[in-house]
PQR file of N, CA, C, O and H, with PARSE charges and radii, in Angstrom:
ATOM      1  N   UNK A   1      63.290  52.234  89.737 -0.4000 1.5000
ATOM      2  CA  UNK A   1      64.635  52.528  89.249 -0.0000 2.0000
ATOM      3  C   UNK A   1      64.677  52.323  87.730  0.5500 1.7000
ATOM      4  O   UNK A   1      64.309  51.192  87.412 -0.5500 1.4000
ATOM      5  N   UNK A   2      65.101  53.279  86.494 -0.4000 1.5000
ATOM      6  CA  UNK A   2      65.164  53.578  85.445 -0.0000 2.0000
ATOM      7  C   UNK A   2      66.312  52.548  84.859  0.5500 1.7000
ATOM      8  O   UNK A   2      67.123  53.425  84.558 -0.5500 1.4000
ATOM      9  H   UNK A   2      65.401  54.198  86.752  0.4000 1.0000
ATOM     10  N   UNK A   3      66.883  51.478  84.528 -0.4000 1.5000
ATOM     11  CA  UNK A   3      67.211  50.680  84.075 -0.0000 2.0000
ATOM     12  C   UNK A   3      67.978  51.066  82.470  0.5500 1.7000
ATOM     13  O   UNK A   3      67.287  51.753  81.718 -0.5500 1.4000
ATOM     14  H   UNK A   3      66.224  50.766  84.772  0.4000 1.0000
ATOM     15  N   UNK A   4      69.429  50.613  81.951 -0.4000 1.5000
ATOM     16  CA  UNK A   4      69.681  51.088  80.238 -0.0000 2.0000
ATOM     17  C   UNK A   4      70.066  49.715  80.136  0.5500 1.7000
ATOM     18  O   UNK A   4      70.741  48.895  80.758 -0.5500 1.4000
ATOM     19  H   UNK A   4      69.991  50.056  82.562  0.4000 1.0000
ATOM     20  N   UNK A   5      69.230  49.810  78.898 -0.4000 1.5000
ATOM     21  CA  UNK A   5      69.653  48.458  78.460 -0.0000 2.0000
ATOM     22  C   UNK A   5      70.566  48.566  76.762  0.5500 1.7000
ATOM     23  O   UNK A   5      70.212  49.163  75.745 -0.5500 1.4000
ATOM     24  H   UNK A   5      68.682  50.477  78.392  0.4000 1.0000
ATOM     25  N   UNK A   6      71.560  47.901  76.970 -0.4000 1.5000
ATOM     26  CA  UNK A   6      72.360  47.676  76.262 -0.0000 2.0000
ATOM     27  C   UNK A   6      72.180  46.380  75.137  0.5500 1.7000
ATOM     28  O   UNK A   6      72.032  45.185  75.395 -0.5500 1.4000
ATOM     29  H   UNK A   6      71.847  47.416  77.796  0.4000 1.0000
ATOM     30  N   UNK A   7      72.259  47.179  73.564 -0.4000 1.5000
ATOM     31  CA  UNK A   7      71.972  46.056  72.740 -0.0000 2.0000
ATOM     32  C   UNK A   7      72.830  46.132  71.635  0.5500 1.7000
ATOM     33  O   UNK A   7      73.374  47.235  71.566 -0.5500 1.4000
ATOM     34  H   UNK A   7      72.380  48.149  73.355  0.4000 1.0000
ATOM     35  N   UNK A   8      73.222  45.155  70.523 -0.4000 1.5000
ATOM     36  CA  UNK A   8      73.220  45.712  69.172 -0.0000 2.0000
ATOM     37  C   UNK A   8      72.402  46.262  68.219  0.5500 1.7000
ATOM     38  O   UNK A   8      71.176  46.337  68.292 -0.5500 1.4000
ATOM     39  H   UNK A   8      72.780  44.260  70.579  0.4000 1.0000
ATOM     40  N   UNK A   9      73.031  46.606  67.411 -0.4000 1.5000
ATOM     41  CA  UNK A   9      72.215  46.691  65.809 -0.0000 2.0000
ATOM     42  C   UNK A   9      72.524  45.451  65.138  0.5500 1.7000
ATOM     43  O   UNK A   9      73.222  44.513  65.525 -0.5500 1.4000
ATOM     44  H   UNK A   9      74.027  46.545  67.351  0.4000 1.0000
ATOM     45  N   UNK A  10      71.785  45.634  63.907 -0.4000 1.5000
ATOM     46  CA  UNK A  10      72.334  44.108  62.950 -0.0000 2.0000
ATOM     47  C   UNK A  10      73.536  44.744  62.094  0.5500 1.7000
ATOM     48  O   UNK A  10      73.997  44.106  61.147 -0.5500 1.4000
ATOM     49  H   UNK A  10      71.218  46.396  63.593  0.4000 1.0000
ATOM     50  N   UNK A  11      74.191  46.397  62.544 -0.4000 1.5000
ATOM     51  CA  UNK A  11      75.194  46.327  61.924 -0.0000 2.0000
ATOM     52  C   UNK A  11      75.973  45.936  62.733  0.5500 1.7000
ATOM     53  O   UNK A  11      76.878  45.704  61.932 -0.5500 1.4000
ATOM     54  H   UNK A  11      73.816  46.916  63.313  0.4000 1.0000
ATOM     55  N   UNK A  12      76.497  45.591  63.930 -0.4000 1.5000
ATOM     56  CA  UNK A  12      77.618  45.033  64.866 -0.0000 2.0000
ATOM     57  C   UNK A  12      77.185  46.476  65.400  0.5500 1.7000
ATOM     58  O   UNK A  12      76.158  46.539  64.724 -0.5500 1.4000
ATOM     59  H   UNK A  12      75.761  45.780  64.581  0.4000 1.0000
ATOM     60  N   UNK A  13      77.194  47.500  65.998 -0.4000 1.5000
ATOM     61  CA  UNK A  13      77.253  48.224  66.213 -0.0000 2.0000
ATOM     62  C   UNK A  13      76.395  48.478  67.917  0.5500 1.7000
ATOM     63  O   UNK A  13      75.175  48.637  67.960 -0.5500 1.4000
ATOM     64  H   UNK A  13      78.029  47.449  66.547  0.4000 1.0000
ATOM     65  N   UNK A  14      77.199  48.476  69.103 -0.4000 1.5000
ATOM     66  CA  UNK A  14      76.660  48.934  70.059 -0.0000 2.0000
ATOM     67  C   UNK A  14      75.264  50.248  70.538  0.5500 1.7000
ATOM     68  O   UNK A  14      75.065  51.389  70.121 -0.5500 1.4000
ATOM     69  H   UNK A  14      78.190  48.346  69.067  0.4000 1.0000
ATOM     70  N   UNK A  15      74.780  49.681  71.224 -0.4000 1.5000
ATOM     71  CA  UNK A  15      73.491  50.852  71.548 -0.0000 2.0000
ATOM     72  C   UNK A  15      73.225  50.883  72.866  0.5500 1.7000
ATOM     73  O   UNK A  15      73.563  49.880  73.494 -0.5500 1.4000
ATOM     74  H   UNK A  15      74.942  48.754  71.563  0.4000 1.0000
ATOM     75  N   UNK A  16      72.710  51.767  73.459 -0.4000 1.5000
ATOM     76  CA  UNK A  16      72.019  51.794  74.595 -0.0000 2.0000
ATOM     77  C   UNK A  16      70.477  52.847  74.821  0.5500 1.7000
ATOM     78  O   UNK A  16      70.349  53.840  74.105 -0.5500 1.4000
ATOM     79  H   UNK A  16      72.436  52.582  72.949  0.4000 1.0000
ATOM     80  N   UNK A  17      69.689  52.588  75.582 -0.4000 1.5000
ATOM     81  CA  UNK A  17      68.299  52.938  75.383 -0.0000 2.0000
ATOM     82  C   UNK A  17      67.692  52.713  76.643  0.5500 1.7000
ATOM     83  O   UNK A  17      67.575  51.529  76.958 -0.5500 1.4000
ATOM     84  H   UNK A  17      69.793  51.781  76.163  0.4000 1.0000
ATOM     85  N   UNK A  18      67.248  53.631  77.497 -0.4000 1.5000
ATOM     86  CA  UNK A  18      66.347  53.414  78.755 -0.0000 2.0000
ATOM     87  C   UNK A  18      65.359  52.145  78.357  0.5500 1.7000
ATOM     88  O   UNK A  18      64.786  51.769  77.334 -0.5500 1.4000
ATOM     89  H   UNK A  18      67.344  54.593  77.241  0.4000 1.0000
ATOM     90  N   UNK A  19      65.468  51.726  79.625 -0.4000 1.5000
ATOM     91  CA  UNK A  19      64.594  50.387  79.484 -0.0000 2.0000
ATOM     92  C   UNK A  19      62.660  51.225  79.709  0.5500 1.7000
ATOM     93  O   UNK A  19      62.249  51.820  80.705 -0.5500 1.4000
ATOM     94  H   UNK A  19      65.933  52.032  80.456  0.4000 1.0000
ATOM     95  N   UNK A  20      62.241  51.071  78.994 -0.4000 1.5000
ATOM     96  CA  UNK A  20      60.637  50.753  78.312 -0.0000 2.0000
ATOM     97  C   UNK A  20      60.946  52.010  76.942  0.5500 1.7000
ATOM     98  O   UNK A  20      59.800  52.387  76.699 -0.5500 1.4000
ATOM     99  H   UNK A  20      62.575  50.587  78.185  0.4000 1.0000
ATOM    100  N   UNK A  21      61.584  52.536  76.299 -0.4000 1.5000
ATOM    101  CA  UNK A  21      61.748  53.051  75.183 -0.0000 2.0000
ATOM    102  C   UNK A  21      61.355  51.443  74.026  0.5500 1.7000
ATOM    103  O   UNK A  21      61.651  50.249  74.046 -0.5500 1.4000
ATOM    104  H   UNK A  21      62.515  52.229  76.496  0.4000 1.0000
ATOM    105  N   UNK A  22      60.334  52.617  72.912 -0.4000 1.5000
ATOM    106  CA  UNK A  22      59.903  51.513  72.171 -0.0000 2.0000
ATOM    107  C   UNK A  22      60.582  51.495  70.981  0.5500 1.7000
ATOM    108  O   UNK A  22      60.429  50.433  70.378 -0.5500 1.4000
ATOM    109  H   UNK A  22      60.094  53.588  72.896  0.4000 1.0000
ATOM    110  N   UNK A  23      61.340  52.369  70.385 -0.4000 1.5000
ATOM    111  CA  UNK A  23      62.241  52.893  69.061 -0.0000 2.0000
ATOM    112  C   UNK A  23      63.643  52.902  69.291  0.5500 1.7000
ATOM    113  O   UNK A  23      63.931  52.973  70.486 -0.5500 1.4000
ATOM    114  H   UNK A  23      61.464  53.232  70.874  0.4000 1.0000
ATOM    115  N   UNK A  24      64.385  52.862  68.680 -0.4000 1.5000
ATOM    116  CA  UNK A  24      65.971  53.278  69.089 -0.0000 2.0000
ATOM    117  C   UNK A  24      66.079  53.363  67.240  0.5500 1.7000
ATOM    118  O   UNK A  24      65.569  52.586  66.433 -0.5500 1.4000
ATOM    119  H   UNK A  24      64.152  52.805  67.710  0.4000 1.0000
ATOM    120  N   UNK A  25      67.057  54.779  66.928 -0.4000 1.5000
ATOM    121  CA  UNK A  25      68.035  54.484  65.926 -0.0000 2.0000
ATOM    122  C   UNK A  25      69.193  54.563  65.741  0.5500 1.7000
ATOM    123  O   UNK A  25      69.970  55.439  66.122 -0.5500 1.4000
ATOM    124  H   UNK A  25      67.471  55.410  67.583  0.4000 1.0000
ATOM    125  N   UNK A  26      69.468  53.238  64.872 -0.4000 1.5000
ATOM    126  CA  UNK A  26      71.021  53.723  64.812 -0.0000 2.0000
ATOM    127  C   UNK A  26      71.893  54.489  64.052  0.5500 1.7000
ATOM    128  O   UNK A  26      71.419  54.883  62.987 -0.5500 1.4000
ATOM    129  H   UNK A  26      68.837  52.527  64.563  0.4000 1.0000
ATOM    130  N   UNK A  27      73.242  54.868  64.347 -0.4000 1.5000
ATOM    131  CA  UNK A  27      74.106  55.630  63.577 -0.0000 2.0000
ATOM    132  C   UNK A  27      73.920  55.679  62.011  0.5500 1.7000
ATOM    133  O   UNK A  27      73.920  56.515  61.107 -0.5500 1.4000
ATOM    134  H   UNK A  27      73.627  54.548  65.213  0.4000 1.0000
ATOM    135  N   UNK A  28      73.768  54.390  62.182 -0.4000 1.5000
ATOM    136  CA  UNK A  28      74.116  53.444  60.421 -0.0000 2.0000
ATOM    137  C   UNK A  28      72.570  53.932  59.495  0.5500 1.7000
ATOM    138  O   UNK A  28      72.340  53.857  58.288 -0.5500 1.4000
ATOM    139  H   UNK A  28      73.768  53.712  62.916  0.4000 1.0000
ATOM    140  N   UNK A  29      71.763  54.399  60.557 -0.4000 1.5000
ATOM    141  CA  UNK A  29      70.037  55.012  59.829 -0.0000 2.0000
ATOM    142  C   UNK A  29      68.922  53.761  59.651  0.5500 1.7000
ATOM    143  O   UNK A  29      67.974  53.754  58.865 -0.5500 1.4000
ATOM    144  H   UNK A  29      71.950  54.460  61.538  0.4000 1.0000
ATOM    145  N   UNK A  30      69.425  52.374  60.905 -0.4000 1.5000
ATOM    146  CA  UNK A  30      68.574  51.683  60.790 -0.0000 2.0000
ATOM    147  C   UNK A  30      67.679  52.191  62.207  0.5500 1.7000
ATOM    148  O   UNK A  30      68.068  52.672  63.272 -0.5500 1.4000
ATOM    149  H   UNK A  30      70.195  52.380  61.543  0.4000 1.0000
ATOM    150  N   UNK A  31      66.467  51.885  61.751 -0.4000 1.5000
ATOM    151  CA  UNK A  31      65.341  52.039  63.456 -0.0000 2.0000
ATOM    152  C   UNK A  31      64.566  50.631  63.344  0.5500 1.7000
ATOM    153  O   UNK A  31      64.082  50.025  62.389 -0.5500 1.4000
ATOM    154  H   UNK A  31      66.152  51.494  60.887  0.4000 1.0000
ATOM    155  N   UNK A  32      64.651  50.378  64.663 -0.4000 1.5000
ATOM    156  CA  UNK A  32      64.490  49.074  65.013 -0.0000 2.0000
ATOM    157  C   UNK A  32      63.253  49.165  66.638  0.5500 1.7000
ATOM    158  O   UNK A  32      63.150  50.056  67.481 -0.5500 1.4000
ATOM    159  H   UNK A  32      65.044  50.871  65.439  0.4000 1.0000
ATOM    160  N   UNK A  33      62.458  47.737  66.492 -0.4000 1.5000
ATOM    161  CA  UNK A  33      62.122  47.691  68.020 -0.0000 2.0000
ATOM    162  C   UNK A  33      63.203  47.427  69.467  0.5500 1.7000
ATOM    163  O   UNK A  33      63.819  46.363  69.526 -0.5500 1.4000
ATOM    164  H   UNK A  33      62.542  47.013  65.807  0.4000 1.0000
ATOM    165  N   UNK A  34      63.329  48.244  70.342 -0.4000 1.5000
ATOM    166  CA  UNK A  34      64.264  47.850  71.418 -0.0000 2.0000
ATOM    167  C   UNK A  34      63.731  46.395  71.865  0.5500 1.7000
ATOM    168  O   UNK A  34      64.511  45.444  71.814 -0.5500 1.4000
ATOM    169  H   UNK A  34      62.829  49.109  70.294  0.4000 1.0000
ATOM    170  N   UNK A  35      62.426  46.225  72.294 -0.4000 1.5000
ATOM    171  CA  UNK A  35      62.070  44.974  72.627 -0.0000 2.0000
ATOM    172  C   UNK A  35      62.318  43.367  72.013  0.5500 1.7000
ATOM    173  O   UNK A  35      62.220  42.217  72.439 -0.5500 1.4000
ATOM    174  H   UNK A  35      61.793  46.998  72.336  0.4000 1.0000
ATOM    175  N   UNK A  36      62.841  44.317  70.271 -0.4000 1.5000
ATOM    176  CA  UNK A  36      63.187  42.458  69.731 -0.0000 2.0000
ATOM    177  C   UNK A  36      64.525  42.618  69.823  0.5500 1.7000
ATOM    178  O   UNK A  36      64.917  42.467  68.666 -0.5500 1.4000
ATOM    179  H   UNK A  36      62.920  45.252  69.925  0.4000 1.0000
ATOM    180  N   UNK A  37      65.526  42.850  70.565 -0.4000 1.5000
ATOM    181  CA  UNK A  37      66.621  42.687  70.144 -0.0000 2.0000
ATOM    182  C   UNK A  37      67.444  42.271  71.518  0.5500 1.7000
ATOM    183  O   UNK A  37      67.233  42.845  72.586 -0.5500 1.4000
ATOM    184  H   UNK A  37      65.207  42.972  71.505  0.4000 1.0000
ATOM    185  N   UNK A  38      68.329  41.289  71.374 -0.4000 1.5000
ATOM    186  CA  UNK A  38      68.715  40.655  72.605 -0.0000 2.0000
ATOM    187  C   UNK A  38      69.648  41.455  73.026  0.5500 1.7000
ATOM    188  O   UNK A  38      70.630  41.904  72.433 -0.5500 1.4000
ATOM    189  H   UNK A  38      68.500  40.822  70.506  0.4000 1.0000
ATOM    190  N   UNK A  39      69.187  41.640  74.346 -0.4000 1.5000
ATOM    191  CA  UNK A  39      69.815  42.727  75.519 -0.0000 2.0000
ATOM    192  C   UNK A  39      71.321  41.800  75.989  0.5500 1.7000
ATOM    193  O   UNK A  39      71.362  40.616  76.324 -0.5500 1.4000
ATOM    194  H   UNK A  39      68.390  41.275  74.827  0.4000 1.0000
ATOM    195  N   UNK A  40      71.976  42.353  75.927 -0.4000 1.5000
ATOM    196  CA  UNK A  40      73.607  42.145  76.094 -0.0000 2.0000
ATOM    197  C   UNK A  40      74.279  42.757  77.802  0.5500 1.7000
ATOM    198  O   UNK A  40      75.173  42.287  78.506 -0.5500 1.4000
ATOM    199  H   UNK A  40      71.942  43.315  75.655  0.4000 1.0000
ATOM    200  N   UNK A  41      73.622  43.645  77.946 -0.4000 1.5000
ATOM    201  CA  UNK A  41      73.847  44.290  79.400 -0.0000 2.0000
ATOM    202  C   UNK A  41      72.929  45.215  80.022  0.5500 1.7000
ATOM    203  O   UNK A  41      71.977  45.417  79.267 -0.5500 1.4000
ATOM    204  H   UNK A  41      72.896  44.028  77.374  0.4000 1.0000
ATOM    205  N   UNK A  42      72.819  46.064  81.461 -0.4000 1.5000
ATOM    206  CA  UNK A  42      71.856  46.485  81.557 -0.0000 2.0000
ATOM    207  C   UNK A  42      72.679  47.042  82.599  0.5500 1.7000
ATOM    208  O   UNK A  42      73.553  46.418  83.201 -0.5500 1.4000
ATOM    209  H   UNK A  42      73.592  45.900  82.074  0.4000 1.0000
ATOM    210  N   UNK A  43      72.150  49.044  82.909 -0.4000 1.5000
ATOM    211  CA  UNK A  43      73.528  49.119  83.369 -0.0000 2.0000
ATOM    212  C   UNK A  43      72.408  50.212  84.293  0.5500 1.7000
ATOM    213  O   UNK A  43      71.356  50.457  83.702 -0.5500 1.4000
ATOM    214  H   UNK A  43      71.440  49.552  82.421  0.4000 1.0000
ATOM    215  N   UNK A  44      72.586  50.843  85.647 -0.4000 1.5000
ATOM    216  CA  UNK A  44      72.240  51.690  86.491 -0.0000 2.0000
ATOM    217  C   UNK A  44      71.516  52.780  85.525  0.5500 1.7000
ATOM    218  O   UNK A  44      70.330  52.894  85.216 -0.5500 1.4000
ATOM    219  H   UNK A  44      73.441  50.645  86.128  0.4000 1.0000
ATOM    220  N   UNK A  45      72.550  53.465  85.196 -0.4000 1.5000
ATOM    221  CA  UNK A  45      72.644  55.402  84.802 -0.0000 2.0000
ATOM    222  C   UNK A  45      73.271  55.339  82.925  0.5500 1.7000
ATOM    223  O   UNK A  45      73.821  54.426  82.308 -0.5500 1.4000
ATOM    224  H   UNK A  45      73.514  53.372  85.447  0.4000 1.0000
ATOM    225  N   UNK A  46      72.948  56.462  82.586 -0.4000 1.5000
ATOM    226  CA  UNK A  46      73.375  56.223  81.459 -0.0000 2.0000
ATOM    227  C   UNK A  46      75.103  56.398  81.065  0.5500 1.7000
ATOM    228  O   UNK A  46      75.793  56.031  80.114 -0.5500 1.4000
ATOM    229  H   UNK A  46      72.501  57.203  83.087  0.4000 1.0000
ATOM    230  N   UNK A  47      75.366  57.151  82.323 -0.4000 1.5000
ATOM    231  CA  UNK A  47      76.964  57.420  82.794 -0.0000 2.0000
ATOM    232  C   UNK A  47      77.814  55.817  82.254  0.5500 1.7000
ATOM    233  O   UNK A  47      78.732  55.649  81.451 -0.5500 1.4000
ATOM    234  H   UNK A  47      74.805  57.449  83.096  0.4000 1.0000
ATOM    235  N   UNK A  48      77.143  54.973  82.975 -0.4000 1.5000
ATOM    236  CA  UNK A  48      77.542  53.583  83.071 -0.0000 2.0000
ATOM    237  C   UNK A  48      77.291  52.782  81.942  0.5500 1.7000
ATOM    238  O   UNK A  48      78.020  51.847  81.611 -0.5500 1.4000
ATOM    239  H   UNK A  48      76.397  55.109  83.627  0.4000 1.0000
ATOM    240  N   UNK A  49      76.134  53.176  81.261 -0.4000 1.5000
ATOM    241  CA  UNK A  49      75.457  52.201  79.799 -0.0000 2.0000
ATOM    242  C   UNK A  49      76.749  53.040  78.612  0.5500 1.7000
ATOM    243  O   UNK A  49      77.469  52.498  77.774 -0.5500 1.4000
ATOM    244  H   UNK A  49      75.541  53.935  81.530  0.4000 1.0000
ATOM    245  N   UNK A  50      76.648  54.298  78.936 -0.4000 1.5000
ATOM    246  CA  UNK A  50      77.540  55.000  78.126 -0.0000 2.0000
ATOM    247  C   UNK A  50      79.234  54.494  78.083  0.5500 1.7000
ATOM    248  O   UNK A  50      80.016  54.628  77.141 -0.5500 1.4000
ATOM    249  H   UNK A  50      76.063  54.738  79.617  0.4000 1.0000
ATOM    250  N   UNK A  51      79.474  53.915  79.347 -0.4000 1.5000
ATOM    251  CA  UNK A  51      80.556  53.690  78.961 -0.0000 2.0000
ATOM    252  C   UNK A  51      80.905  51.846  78.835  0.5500 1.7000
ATOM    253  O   UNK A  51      81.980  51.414  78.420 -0.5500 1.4000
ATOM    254  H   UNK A  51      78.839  53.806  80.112  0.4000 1.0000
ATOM    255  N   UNK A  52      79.985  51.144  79.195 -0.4000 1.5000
ATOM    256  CA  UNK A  52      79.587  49.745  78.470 -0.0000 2.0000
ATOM    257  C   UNK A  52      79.397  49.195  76.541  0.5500 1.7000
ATOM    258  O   UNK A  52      79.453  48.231  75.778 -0.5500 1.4000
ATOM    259  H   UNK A  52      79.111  51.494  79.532  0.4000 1.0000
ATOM    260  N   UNK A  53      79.129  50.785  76.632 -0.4000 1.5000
ATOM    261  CA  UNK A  53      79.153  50.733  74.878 -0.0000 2.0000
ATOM    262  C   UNK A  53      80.058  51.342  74.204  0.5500 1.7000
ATOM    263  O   UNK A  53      79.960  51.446  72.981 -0.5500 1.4000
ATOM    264  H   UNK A  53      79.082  51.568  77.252  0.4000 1.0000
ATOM    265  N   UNK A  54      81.158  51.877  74.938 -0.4000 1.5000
ATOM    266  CA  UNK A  54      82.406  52.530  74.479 -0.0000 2.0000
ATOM    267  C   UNK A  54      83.315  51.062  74.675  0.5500 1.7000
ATOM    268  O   UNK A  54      84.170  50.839  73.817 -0.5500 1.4000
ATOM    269  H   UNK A  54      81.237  51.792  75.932  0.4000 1.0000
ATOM    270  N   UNK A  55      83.136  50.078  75.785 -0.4000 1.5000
ATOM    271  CA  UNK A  55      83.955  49.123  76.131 -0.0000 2.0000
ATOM    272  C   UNK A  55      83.486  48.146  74.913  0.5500 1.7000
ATOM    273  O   UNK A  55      84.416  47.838  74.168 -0.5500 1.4000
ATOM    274  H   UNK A  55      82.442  50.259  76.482  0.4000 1.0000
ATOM    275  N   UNK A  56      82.434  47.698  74.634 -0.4000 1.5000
ATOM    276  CA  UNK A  56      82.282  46.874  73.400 -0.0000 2.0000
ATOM    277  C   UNK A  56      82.386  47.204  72.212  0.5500 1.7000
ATOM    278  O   UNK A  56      82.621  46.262  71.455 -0.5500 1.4000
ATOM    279  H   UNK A  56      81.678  47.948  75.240  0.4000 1.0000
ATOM    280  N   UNK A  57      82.263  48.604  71.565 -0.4000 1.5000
ATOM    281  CA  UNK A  57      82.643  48.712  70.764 -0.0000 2.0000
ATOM    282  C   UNK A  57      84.359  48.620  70.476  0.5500 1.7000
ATOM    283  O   UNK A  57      84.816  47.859  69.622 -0.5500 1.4000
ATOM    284  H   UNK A  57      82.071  49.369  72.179  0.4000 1.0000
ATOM    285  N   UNK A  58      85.173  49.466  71.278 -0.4000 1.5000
ATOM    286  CA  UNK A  58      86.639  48.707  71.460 -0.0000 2.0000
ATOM    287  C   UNK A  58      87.078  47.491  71.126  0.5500 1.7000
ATOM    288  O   UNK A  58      87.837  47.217  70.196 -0.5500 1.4000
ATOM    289  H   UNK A  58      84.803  50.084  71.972  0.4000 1.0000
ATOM    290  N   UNK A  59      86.332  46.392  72.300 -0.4000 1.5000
ATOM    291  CA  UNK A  59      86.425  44.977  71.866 -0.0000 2.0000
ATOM    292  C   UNK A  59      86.448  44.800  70.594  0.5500 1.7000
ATOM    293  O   UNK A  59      87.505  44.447  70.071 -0.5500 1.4000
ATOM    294  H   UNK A  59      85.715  46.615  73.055  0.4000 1.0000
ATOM    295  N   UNK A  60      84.651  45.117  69.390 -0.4000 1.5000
ATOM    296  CA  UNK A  60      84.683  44.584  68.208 -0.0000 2.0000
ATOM    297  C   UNK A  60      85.702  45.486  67.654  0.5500 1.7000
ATOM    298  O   UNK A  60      86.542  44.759  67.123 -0.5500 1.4000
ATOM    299  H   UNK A  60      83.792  45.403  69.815  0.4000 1.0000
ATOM    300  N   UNK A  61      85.972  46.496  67.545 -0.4000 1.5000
ATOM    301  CA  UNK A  61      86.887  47.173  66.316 -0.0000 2.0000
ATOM    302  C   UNK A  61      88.182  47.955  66.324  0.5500 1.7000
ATOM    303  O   UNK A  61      88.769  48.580  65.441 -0.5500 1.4000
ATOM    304  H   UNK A  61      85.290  47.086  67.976  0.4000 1.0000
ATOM    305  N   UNK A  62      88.471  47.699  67.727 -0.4000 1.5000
ATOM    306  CA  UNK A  62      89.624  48.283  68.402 -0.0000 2.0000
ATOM    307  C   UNK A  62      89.607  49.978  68.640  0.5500 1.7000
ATOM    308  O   UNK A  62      88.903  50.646  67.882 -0.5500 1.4000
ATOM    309  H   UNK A  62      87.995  47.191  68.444  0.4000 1.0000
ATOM    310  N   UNK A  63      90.406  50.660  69.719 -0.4000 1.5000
ATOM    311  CA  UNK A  63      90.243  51.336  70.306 -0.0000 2.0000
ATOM    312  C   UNK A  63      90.714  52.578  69.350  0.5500 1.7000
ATOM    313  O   UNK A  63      91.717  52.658  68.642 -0.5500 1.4000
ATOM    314  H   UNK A  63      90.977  50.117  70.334  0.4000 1.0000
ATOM    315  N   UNK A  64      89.824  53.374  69.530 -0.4000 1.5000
ATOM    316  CA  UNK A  64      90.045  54.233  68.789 -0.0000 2.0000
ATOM    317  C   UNK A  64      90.893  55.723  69.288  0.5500 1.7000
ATOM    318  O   UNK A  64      91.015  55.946  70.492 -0.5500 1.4000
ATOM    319  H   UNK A  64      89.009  53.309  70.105  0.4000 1.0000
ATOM    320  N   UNK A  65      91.520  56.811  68.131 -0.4000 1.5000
ATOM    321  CA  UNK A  65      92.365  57.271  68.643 -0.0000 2.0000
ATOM    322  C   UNK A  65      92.625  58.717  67.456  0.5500 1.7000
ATOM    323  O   UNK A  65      92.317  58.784  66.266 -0.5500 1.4000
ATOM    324  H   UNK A  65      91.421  56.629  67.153  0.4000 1.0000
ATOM    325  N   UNK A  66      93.245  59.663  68.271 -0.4000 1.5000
ATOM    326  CA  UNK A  66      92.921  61.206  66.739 -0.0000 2.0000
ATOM    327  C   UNK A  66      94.792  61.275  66.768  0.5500 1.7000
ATOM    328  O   UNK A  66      95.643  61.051  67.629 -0.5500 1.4000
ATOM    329  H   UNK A  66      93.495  59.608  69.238  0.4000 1.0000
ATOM    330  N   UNK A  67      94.805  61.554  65.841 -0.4000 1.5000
ATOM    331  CA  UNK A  67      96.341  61.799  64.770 -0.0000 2.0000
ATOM    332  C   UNK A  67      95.713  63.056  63.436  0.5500 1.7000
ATOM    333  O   UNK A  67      94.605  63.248  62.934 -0.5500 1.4000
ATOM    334  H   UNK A  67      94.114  61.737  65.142  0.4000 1.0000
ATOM    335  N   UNK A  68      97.236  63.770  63.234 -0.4000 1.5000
ATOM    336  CA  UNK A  68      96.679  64.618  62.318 -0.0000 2.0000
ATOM    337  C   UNK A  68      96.625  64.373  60.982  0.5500 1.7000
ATOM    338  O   UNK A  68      97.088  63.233  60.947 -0.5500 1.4000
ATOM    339  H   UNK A  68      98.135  63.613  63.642  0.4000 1.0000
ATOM    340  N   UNK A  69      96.402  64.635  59.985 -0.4000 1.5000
ATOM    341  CA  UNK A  69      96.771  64.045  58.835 -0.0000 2.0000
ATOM    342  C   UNK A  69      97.744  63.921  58.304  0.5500 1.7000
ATOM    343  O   UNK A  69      97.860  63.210  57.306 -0.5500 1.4000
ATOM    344  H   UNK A  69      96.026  65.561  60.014  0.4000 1.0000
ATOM    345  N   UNK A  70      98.754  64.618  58.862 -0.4000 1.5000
ATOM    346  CA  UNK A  70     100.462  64.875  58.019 -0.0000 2.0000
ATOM    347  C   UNK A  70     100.880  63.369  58.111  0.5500 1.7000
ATOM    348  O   UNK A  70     101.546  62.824  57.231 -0.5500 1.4000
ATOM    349  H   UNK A  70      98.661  65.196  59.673  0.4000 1.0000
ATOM    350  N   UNK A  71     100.207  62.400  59.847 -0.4000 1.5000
ATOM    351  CA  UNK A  71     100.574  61.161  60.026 -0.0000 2.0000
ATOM    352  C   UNK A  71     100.351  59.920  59.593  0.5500 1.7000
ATOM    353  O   UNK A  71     100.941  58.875  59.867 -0.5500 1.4000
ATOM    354  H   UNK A  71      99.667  62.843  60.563  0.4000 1.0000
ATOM    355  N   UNK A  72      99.155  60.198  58.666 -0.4000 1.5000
ATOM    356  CA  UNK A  72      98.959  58.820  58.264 -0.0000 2.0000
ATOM    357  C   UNK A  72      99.323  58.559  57.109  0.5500 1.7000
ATOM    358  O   UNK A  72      99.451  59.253  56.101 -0.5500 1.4000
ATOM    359  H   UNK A  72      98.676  61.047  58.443  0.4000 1.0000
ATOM    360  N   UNK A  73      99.509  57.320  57.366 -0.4000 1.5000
ATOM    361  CA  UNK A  73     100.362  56.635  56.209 -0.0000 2.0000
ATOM    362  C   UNK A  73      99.309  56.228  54.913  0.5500 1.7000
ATOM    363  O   UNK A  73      98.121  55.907  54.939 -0.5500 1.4000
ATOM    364  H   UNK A  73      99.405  56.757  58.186  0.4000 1.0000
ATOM    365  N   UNK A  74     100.249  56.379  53.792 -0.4000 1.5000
ATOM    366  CA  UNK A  74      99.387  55.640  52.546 -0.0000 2.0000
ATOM    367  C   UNK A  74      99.469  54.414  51.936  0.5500 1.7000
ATOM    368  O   UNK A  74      98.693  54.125  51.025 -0.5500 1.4000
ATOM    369  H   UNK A  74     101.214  56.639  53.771  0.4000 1.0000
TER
END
């Protein structure tokens, strides 16, 4: 059974990566070993890792959301 394991970056930034993948990069343009980095969760399918890393990122930076521009304030 194919295993995702769920980690950070050292930017705060959520990831996920089939478990024996030896590379992962992130958004931010750092690439890192998956193996040094402490695994936070570990989830079936990527259905499920995918949405484990939508739930923590929320947590750190709050939930995100689209408005048009006429709405935001200055």
């Amino acid at each position: 059974m194919i295993l995702y394991l769920i980690f950070r970056c050292n930017c705060g930034r959520a990831n996920y990566a089939k478990e024996g993948v030896l590379q992962k990069k992130c958004v931010c343009g750092k690439t890192f070993k998956v193996k040094d980095r402490k695994i936070i969760h570990r989830a079936p399918d990527a259905e499920k890792a995918s949405e484990l890393v939508r739930k923590l990122q929320e947590e750190k930076y709050g939930g995100g959301y689209f408005t048009t521009a006429d709405k935001i304030r200055k």
